[in-house]
Structures are given as C-alpha cells and as structure tokens.
C-alpha positions in Angstrom: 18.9 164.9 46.6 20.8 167.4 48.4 21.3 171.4 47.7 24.4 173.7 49.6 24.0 176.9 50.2 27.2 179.6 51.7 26.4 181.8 54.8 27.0 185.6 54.2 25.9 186.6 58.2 28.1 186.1 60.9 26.0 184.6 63.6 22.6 183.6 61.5 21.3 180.3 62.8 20.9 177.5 60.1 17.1 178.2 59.6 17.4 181.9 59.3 20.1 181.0 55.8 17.5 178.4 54.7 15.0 180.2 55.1 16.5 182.8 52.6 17.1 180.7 50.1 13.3 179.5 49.9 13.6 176.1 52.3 9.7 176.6 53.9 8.5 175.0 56.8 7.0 172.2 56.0 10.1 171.4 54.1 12.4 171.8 56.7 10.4 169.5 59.0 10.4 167.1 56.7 14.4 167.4 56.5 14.6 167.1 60.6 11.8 164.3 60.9 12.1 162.1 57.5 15.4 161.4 57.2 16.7 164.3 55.4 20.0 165.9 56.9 21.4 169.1 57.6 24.9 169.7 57.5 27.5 172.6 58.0 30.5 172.3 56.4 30.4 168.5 56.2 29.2 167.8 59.9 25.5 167.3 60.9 24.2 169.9 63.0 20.6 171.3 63.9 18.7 173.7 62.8 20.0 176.5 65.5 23.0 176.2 65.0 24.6 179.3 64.5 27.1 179.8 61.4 30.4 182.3 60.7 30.7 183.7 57.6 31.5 181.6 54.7 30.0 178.3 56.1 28.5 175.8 54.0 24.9 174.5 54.6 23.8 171.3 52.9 20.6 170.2 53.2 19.9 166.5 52.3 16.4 166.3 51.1 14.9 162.8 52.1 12.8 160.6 49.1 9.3 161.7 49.1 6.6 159.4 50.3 4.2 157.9 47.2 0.9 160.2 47.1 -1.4 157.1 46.8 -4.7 159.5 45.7 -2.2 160.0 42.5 -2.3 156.9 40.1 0.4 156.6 37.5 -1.6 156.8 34.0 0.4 156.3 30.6 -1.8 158.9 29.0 -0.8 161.4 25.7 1.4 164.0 27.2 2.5 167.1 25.2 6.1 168.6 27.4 6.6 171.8 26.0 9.9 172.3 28.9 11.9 170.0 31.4 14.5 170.2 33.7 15.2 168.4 36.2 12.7 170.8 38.5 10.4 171.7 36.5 8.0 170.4 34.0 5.6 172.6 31.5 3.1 170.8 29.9 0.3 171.3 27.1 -3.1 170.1 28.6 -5.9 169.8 26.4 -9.4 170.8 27.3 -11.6 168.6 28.6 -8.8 166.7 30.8 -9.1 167.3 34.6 -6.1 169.3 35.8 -6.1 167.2 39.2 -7.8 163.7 40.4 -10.9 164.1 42.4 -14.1 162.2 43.1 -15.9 162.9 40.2 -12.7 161.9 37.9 -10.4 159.8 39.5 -9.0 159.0 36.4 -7.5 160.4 33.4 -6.4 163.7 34.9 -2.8 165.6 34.0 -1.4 165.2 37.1 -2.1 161.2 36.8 -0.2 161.6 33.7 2.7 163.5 34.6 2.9 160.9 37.5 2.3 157.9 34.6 5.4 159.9 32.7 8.2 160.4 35.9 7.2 156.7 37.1 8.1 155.2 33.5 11.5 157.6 33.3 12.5 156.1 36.6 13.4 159.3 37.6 15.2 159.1 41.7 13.7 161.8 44.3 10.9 163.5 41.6 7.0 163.4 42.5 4.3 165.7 41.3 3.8 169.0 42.8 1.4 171.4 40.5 2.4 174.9 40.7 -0.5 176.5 38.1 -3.9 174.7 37.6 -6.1 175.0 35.1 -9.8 174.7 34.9 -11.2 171.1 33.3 -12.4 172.8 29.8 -9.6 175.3 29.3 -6.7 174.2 27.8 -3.0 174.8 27.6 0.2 175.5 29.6 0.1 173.9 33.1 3.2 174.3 35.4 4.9 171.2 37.6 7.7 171.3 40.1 9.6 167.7 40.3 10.4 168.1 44.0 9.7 169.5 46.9 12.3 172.1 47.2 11.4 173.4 43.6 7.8 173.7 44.5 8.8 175.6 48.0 10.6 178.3 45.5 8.1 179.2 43.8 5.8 179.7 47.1 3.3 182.5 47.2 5.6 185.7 48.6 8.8 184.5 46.8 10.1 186.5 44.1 10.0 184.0 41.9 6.3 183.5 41.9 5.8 187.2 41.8 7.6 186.6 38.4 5.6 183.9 37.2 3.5 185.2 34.4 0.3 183.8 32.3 -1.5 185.1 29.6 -4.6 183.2 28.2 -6.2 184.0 24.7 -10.3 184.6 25.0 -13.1 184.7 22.3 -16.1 186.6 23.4 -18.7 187.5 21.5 -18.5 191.1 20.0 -22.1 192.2 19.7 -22.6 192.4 23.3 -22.1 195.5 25.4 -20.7 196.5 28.8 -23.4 195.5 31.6 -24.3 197.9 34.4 -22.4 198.5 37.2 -22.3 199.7 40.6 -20.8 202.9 41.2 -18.6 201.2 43.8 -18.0 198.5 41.5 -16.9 201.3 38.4 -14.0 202.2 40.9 -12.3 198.6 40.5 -12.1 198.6 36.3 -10.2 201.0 33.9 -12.1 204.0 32.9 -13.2 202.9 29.3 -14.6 199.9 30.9 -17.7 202.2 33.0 -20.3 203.2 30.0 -23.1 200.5 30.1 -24.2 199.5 26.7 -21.1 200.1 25.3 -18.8 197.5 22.8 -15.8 196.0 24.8 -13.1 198.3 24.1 -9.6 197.5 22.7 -8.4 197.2 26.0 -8.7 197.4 29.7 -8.0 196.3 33.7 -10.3 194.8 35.8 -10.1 194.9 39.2 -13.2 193.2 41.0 -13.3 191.2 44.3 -14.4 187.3 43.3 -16.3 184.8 46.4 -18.3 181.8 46.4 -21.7 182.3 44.5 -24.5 181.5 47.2 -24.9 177.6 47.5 -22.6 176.8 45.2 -19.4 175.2 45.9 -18.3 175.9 42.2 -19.7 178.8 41.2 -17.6 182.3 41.5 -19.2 185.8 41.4 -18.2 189.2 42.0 -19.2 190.3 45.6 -17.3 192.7 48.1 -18.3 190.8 51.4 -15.9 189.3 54.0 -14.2 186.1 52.1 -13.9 187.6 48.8 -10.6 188.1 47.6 -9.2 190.7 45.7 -8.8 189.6 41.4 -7.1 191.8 39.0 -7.8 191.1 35.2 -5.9 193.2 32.1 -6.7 192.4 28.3 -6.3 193.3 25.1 -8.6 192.8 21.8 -5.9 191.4 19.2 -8.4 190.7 16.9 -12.3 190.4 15.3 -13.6 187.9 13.0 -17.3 187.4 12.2 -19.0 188.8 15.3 -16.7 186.9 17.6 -13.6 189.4 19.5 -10.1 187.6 20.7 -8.9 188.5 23.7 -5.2 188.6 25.3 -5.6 188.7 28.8 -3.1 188.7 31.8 -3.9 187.5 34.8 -2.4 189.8 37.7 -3.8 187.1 40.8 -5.2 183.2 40.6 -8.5 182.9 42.1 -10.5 180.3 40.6 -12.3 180.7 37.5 -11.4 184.8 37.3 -11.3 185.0 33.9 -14.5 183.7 33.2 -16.1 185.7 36.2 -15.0 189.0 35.3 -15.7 188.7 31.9 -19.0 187.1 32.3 -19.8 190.5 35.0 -18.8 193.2 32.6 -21.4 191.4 30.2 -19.1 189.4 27.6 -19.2 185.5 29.1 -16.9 183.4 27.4 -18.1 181.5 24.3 -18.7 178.3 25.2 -18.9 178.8 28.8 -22.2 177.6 30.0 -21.4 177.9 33.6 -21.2 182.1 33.0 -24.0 182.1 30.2 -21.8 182.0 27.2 -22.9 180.7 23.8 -22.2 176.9 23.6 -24.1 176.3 20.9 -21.5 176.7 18.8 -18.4 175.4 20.9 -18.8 172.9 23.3 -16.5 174.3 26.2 -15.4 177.7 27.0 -13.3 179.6 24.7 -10.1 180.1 27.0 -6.2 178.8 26.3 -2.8 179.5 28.4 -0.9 180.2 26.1 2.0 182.1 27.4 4.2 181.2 30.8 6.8 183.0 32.5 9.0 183.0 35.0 12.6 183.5 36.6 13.8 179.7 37.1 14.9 179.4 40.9 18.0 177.5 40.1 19.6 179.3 37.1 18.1 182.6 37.9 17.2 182.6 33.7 13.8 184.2 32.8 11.6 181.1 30.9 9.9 182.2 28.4 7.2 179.5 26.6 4.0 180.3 24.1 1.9 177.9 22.5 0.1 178.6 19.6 -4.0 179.4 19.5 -5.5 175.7 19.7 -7.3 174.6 16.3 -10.9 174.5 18.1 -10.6 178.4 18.9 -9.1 178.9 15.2 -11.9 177.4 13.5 -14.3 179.3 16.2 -13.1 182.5 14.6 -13.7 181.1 10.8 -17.1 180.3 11.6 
C-alpha cells in the first residue's frame, strides 16, 4: 500500500510534507523500521531529506502485523458504508464494541475482523475510530489501515469534522435536579430552574471524571483529571410520559451522554448504571444514529443516518 504526496516548500525536509498530510509518528516509524519505504521522486531517501518544489514523496506503507487479542468471528454484520478506508457499521445493543476480559468473544471489532479476513482484503486490519458503549446501539466508525486511522487523529481537521448525533428517551415527568451555582455556569440558561420539565432544548457543558472506586462509573466533578464534556439536544418528540431526545455530542468522554443527563435529573430509560427506569427496557435508551465527516481521501463530506431502532419505537408506544 503506498500513497504520494507533491512538495509545495522549497527546502521542507520529508517529515515536515508528511507530517502535513496526516503521516503521525508512530506511523512513520513504522515506515523507517518495518519495512515500509520512503521515496522522493522514485529514489529511497530518509526522512530528512530535504525536497525542492514540486518533488514527489511516496511513502510505502509496510503489511500490518496480526493483532492476535483480535479473533476473526463470522458474526451478523449490518455495513451501512465501505471504501476501501473506511468501514461504518450498524452495531446492535448488547454487543461489546471491543474484545476485553469479560467478553473475549462476540464483540464488533471481532466481527469486522471475521468480515476483512473472509474478503481477503491485502494491507486492511481493524482500527476503531468511534466506540460505542456495550447497550447502545448503532453507527460505529472503522479505518481499514493505518494511514486512514492517522487522518482522522485527534487535532486533524478531519476529526474536528466528524460529527454524531444519538437519539435519547428520558422520561418526561421528571424535573431538572439542583445544581451548583458553579455548576449553572457550564449549561444553557433554560437548563438552571430546579424542578423544572426538560425544556425543548439545551447545551451542557459539565466536566465528567472517574466516580470514586469505580473504574466504570463517570460523574460530574471539577477536580484535577476531569475533562471538559459538552452536550447539545433537542426534544423532537413526546409520547406517553416518555420525551425523545436528539443530542450532539461536541467531545467523546466515556459514557457523557448518560452522565450529563443522568446529573441534570433525567437518566436514560433503561440505564441502570445512572438510575434510569429498566423496568420497562432492558438497556439504556440511546442509538447513533447520524455520522459525519469530511473523508480524508476525497475530501467529500459523508453523510449516513439510520433509522430509530424498533426497541426505542415500541418504548414510545408503550
């Protein structure tokens, strides 16, 4: 796999040009130790060599090693986009984004493995770019090699236009909890009023760290080690005590929808971890079901939405 790339400044070295066009670190070792290759204008050269305007840079991307923690499954698999880069999939709740040692087995990335293994496909492995938690379903994001995954690195301007928006049932007859004055700072104005219905919409904008003694619990704390979350949502709809959410997410810490919602006083049906209702649904109430972003190597904007999954459908019948 190899990708070429012209040099617009007299004098750059070789890793200043790659490193504009997204080539990380960790990549280019890889390159210089692996068996990969670097070439200008046809020759092999290193990576401080220094280019005149107009040179060509070709990078040879060496075959990835076999992640052995990652075992090839032949499990259902729902590809909503491919390219030869990236992969979008549908993941259903209750499947494990990622193998681990409570489920070695029968996870989404296992199955996107289980699927490039049986295509035969040369030079692709699994790299997840967007997670998702166990119980939540929909649209989870793959690269197919390493230089597609380094382009959509934290920083890049193509993950700072990666979009997701999730759909949410809460339940309507609560009101907005009590907060801090410091804490009324970080959330829109209508979202301040304790005792107050959830309002058609709003931004949240509260710090999220480790709950005390847990090493999977979140909570809303200020302290060194939290790290700044922002939330927006909108109500699209109420059906029989029970409000759907649109939300955006604005950063990726781990389980920030369900925390912020869960500290402004409306947990997530379903989500027993947060104190939602589970009685009547047995996992929390939360679907990707939008993705965007601008693709690295066609500079197009994807654009992919699923529909609301039947579980949350009938949830809002009930």
């Amino acid at each position: 796999m190899q990708f070429s790339f012209t040099n617009e400044i007299d004098r750059s070295m070789v890793k200043g040009l790659l490193k504009r066009h997204g080539v990380s670190k960790r990549l280019l070792s890889n390159i210089k130790f692996d068996g990969g290759q670097i070439l200008v204008n046809g020759s092999e050269q290193n990576a401080i060599f220094r280019l005149a305007v107009g040179d060509i840079v070709t990078i040879v991307v060496p075959d990835e090693p076999d992640n052995e923690f990652l075992l090839p499954e032949n499990l259902p698999l729902e590809i909503v986009f491919e390219d030869d880069h990236y992969l979008v999939v549908n993941k259903p709740a209750g499947m494990p984004s990622i193998t681990g040692a409570v489920h070695p087995n029968g996870a989404m990335s296992n199955a996107v493995k289980g699927y490039i293994t049986r295509q035969a496909y040369a030079n692709q492995a699994v790299h997840i770019i967007t997670r998702l938690d166990r119980d939540t379903s929909g649209l989870m994001f793959f690269a197919k090699h390493r230089y597609a995954h380094a382009l959509m690195n934290m920083g890049s301007k193509y993950r700072e236009s990666l979009q997701k928006r999730y759909f949410a049932i809460v339940d309507a007859k609560q009101v907005l909890s009590e907060l801090t004055e410091f804490e009324k700072e970080a959330v829109s104005e209508n979202l301040r009023q304790a005792g107050q219905p959830l309002p058609a919409n709003g931004q949240i904008d509260l710090r999220i760290g480790r709950f005390d003694g847990s090493i999977i619990q979140r909570q809303v704390r200020f302290d060194e080690g939290s790290k700044s979350a922002s939330t927006s949502f909108v109500r699209i709809d109420e059906q029989n005590d029970y409000a759907l959410l649109d939300i955006e997410l604005h950063t990726g810490r781990t389980h920030q929808i369900r925390v912020h919602f869960s500290h402004l006083g409306f947990p997530l049906i379903g989500d027993d971890l947060y104190g939602g209702n589970h009685e009547v649904m047995s996992r929390q109430a939360l679907h990707c079901h939008h993705l965007q972003f601008l693709h690295p190597f066609t500079d197009k904007m994807v654009d992919i939405e699923l529909d609301m999954p039947e579980d949350m459908k009938q949830l809002l019948k009930k």
